[in-house]
LUMTIZA-469744 format. One record per residue (C-alpha): x, y, z; residue in one letter. Coordinates in steps of 0.05 Angstrom, whole numbers, padded with zeros to 5 digits, always signed. Layout:
N
XYZA/...
REM end
This chain:
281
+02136+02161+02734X/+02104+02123+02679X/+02101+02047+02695X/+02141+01986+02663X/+02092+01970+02615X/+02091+02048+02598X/+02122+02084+02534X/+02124+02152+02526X/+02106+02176+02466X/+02099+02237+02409X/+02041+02246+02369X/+02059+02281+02300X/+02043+02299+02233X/+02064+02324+02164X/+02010+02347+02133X/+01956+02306+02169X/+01999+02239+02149X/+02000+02228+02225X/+02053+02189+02264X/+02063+02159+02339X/+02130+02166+02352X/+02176+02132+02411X/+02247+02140+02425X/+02288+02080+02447X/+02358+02097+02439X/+02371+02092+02511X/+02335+02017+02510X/+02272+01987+02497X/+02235+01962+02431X/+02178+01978+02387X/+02106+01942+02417X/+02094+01877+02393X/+02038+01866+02333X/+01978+01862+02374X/+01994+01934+02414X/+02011+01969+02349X/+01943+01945+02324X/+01916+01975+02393X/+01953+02030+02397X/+01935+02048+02312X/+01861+02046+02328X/+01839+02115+02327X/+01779+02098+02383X/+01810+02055+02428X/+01885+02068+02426X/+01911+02135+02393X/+01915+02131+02321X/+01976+02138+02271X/+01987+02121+02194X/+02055+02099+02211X/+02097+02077+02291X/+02160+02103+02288X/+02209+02083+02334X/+02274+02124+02346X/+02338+02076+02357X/+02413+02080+02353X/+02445+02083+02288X/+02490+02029+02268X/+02517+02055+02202X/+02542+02134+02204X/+02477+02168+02223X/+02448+02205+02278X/+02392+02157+02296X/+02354+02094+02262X/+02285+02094+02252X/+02243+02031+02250X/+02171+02036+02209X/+02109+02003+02223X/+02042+02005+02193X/+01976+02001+02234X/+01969+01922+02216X/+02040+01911+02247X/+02087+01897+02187X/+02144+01939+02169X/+02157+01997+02113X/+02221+02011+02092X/+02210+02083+02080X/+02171+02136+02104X/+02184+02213+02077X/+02137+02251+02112X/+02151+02213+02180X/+02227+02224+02174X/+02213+02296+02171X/+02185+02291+02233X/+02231+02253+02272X/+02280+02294+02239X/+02248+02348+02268X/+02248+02324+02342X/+02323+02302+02326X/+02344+02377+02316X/+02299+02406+02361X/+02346+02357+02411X/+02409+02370+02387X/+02404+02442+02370X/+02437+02424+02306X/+02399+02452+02237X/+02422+02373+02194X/+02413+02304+02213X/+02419+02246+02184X/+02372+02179+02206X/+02385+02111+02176X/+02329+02072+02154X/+02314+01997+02119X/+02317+02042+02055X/+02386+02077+02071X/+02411+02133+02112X/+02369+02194+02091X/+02399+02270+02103X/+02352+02325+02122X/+02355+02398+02137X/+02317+02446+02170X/+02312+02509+02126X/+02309+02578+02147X/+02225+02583+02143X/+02226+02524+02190X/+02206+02470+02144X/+02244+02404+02144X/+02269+02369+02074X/+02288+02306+02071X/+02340+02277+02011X/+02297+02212+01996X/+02356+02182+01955X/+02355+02160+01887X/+02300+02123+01853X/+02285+02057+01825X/+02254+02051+01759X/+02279+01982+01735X/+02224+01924+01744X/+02270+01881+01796X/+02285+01926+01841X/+02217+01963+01852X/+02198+01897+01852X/+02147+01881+01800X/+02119+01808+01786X/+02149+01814+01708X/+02200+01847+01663X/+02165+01896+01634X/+02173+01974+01630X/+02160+02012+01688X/+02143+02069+01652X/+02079+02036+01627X/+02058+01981+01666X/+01996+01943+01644X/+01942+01920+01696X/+01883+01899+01643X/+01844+01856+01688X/+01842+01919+01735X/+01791+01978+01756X/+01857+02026+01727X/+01919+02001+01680X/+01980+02034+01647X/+02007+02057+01717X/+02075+02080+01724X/+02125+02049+01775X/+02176+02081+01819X/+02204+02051+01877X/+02221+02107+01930X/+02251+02068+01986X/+02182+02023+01982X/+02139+02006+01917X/+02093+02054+01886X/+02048+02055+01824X/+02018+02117+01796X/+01964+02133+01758X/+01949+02189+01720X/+01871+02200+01713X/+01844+02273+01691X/+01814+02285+01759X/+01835+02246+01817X/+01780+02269+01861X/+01732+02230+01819X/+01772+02159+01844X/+01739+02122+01882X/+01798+02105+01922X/+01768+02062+01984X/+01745+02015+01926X/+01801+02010+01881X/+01860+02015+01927X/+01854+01958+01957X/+01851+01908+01901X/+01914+01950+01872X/+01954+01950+01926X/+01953+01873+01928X/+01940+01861+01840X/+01997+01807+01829X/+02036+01844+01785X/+02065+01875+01858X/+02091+01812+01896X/+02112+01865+01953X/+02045+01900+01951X/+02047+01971+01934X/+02029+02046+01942X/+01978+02070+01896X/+01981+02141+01873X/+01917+02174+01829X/+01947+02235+01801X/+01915+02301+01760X/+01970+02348+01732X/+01943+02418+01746X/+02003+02457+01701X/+02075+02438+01692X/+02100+02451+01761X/+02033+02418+01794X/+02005+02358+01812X/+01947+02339+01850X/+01954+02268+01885X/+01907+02234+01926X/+01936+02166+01967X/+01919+02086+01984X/+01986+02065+02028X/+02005+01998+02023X/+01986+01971+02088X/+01950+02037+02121X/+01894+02053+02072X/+01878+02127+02055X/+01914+02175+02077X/+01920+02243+02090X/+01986+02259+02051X/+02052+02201+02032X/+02118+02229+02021X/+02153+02183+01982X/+02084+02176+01946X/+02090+02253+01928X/+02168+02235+01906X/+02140+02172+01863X/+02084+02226+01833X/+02131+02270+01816X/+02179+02225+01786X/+02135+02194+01749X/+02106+02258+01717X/+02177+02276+01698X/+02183+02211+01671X/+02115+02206+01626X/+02142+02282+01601X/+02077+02316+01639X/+02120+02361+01683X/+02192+02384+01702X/+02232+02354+01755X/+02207+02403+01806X/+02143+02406+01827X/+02088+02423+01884X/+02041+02365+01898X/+01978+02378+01925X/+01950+02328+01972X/+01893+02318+02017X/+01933+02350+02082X/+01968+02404+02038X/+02036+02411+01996X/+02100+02384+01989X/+02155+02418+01939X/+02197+02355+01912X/+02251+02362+01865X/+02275+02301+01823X/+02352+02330+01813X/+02395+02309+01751X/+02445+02257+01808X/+02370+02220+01808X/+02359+02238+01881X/+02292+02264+01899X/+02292+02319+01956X/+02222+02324+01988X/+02202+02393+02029X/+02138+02413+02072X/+02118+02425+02140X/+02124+02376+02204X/+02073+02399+02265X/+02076+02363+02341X/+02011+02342+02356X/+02007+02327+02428X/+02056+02280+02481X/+02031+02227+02525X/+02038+02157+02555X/+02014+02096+02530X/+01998+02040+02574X/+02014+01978+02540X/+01972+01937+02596X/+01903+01966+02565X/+01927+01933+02496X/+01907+01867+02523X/+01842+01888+02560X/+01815+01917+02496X/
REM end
């Protein structure tokens, strides 16, 4: 039996955007700020992009699920990290829908018959308050000129994204730019920073800095901003297959403005963490 200071735990991933994820709707709480950063550091503790904790819902959902990033601080959405906890919810319950409330609503997925999980993300954001952005301006063509990249295009999935279109996104030199990006002042919230080639009109290849995380294999609502934003600049349809680092997602931007995100969800590996090797680290 796993001692007080134990949580159990499930490692997962969509796409290589990996995830430890706890379940406390029968009690507990997330780890405090110092044990997440323990627990995120892929040497000493076990490694995630996101902690997602499973709780009860309080507003007609099936569960609520609380988001943090390795430094501690809250998201309010995660797409590829619902998927998986939607995943564990139905391999639970049996059922083949759930829906999970989270900071950025109560989301509805569905496992489909090929066994991969989509995930209605909601409807978008595209007006400069609510993504937020630091001015009124138009987020279709947002200006950065005293940065490394300008004229991004802002969506706000859930949590604030800026995308970039560049001719080949392999060619960014993300671990440089990102950063500076993800914190420029025009995004008083920080944001997620998207580099983006379109490969034909139902393709986009999309490579990732996440607010708060860094690089990343693969960010759902950062494949839902891409492919918004593509839709929106006139580069693509309104469904598309983005390619990203860990593999594909199929979103589709539908004409009631919600954005339905589809791919694969894989369980890693279970275990125990001992909170009491946080502090001795």
């Amino acid at each position: 039996m796993p001692a007080m200071n134990s949580i159990d735990f499930t490692k997962m991933h969509g796409l290589g955007n990996d995830f430890v994820v706890i379940d406390c709707r029968a009690g507990g709480a997330a780890p405090d700020t110092d044990a997440l950063r323990w627990i995120a550091d892929r040497r000493r503790g076990v490694g995630f992009d996101q902690f997602l904790t499973i709780e009860p819902a309080t507003a007609g959902a099936d569960a609520f699920m609380r988001i943090h990033n390795p430094d501690g601080s809250e998201a309010e959405a995660c797409g590829n990290g619902t998927r998986c906890v939607a995943a564990l919810l139905m391999s639970d319950s049996g059922r083949q829908q759930v829906a999970i409330e989270t900071l950025a609503g109560v989301l509805h997925c569905r496992r489909d018959a090929d066994g991969q999980i989509a995930v209605d993300m909601g409807p978008v954001s595209i007006d400069w308050q609510s993504i937020p952005l630091a001015t009124a301006v138009d987020s279709l063509h947002v200006m950065l000129p005293d940065a490394a990249y300008s004229d991004a295009c802002c969506v706000a999935v859930g949590n604030p994204h800026a995308v970039f279109f560049v001719a080949d996104a392999d060619a960014v030199a993300l671990a440089e730019v990102g950063p500076a990006l993800e914190t420029h002042p025009m995004f008083p919230a920080r944001a997620n920073i998207e580099f983006v080639s379109v490969i034909a009109p139902d393709r986009l290849r999309m490579r990732v800095w996440e607010r708060a995380a860094g690089i990343t294999q693969a960010c759902g609502s950062g494949a839902c901003a891409s492919a918004v934003a593509a839709a929106r600049r006139g580069l693509t349809g309104r469904q598309v297959s983005v390619v990203l680092d860990g593999g594909e997602l199929g979103i589709t931007w539908g004409d009631d403005d919600h954005v339905i995100m589809r791919g694969p969800t894989a369980t890693s590996f279970t275990g125990v963490l001992d909170l009491g090797a946080a502090g001795a680290s």
